[in-house]
N, C-alpha and C positions, 0 to 999 in steps of 0.2 A: 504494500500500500504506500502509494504516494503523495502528500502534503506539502503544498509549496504554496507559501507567501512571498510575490517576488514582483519587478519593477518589470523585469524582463519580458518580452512578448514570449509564446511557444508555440511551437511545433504541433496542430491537433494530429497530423500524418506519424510523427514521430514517438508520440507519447502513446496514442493507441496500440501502436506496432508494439512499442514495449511492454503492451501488458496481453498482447495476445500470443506471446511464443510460443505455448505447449499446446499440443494435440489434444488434451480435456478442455480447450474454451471455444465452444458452440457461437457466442453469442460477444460479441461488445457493443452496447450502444453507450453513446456522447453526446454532450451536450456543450455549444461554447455560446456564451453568451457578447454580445457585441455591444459597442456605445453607438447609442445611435447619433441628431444631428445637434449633439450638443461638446464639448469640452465637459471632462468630467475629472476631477478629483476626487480620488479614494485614500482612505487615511484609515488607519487601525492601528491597535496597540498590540505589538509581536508577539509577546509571551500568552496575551489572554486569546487574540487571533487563532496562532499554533492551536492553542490547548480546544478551542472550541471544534476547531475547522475537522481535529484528529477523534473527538466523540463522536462528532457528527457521523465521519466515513467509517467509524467502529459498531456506532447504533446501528446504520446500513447493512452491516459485514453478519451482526447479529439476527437479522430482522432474514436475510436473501441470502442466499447461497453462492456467496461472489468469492471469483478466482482471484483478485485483483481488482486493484482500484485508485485512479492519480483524480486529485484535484486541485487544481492548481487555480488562484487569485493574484490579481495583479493588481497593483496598487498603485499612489502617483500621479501623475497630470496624464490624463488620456483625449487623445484625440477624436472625434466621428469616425465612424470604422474599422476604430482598434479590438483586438479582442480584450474581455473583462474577466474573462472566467469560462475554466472549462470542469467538468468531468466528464470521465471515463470510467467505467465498470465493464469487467470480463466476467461470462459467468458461462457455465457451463451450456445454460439456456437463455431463450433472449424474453421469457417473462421475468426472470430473476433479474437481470443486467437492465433493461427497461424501468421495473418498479423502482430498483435501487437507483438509479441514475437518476429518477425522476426525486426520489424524496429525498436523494442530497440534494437537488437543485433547491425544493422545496425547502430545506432549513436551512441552507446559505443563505436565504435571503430573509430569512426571520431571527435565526439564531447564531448568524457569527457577526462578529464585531466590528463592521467595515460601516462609516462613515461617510456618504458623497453628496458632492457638493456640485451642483453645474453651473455652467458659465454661461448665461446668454447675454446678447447683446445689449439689455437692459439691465443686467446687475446679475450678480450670482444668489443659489441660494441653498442652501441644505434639504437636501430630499427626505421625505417623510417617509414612513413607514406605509405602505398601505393594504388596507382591509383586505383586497382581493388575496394579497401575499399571505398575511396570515389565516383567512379561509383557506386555500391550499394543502397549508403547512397543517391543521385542524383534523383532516382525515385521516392523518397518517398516524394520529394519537390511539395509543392502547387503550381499550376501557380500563377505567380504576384510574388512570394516570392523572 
C-alpha cells in the first residue's frame, strides 16, 4: 500500500502498472481527480495528513479484499488541468477494486485534512465542505457506528 503526500505531479500509467504485477489481480480501477477552471491551493498538516490518509486506505483494505492500493494527494499552488488526487486499488475482482476505490475517494474528501482555497478573478476564497460530499461518505457507514 501506497501513501503519498507530495507537490509533485504523477504518473496515473505508472502507479497503476505498479500495483498490478502479479497474476492474482483481476481487476484495478482509479480514480484521478482534476482542478478544474480555477487556480487552486491545497495546504495540510503532514503528520495528521499521513496519519489520516493511511486509516482511510487500511479501513478500505478491511472492509474489500484488495491486493494493493496507492493514493497519492498533491498539495500546493495548482493550476486548471493539473491533477489533484489519484487512487488506485488492485483486487482480485473488479467489485472489490470498484467499491474500494470509490469509498476512499468518498473519505478523502470528508475525512483527510486538506485545506483549498481558489483563486478567481474576483478575490480568493476557502472552499467549504459540502452536503453532497458528506451524503456520499454517509452510506458507507456500518450500523452501530
Amino acid at each position: 500500500m501506497k501513501v503519498s503526500v507530495q507537490r509533485e505531479d504523477f504518473d496515473l500509467g505508472a502507479e497503476v502498472k505498479a500495483i498490478s504485477g502479479d497474476t492474482s489481480t483481476g481487476a484495478v480501477a482509479s480514480f484521478v481527480g482534476i482542478v478544474r477552471d480555477v487556480v487552486m491551493t491545497l495546504e495540510h498538516y503532514p503528520g495528521m495528513t499521513d496519519k489520516a490518509l493511511h486509516k482511510i486506505v487500511e479501513e478500505a483494505g478491511s472492509r474489500w479484499k484488495v491486493k494493493d492500493c496507492t493514493v497519492i494527494h498533491r498539495y500546493g499552488e495548482l493550476q486548471p488541468g493539473a491533477q489533484i488526487v489519484m487512487v488506485a486499488v488492485a483486487s482480485a475482482h473488479r467489485g472489490d477494486a470498484f467499491a474500494a476505490c470509490e469509498f476512499i475517494m468518498d473519505y478523502l474528501k470528508t475525512q483527510a485534512p486538506f485545506w483549498k482555497k481558489e483563486h478567481r478573478p474576483e478575490g480568493a476564497n476557502w472552499v467549504e465542505a459540502r452536503a453532497s460530499d458528506d451524503q456520499a461518505a454517509e452510506r458507507w457507514k456500518e450500523p452501530g457506528k
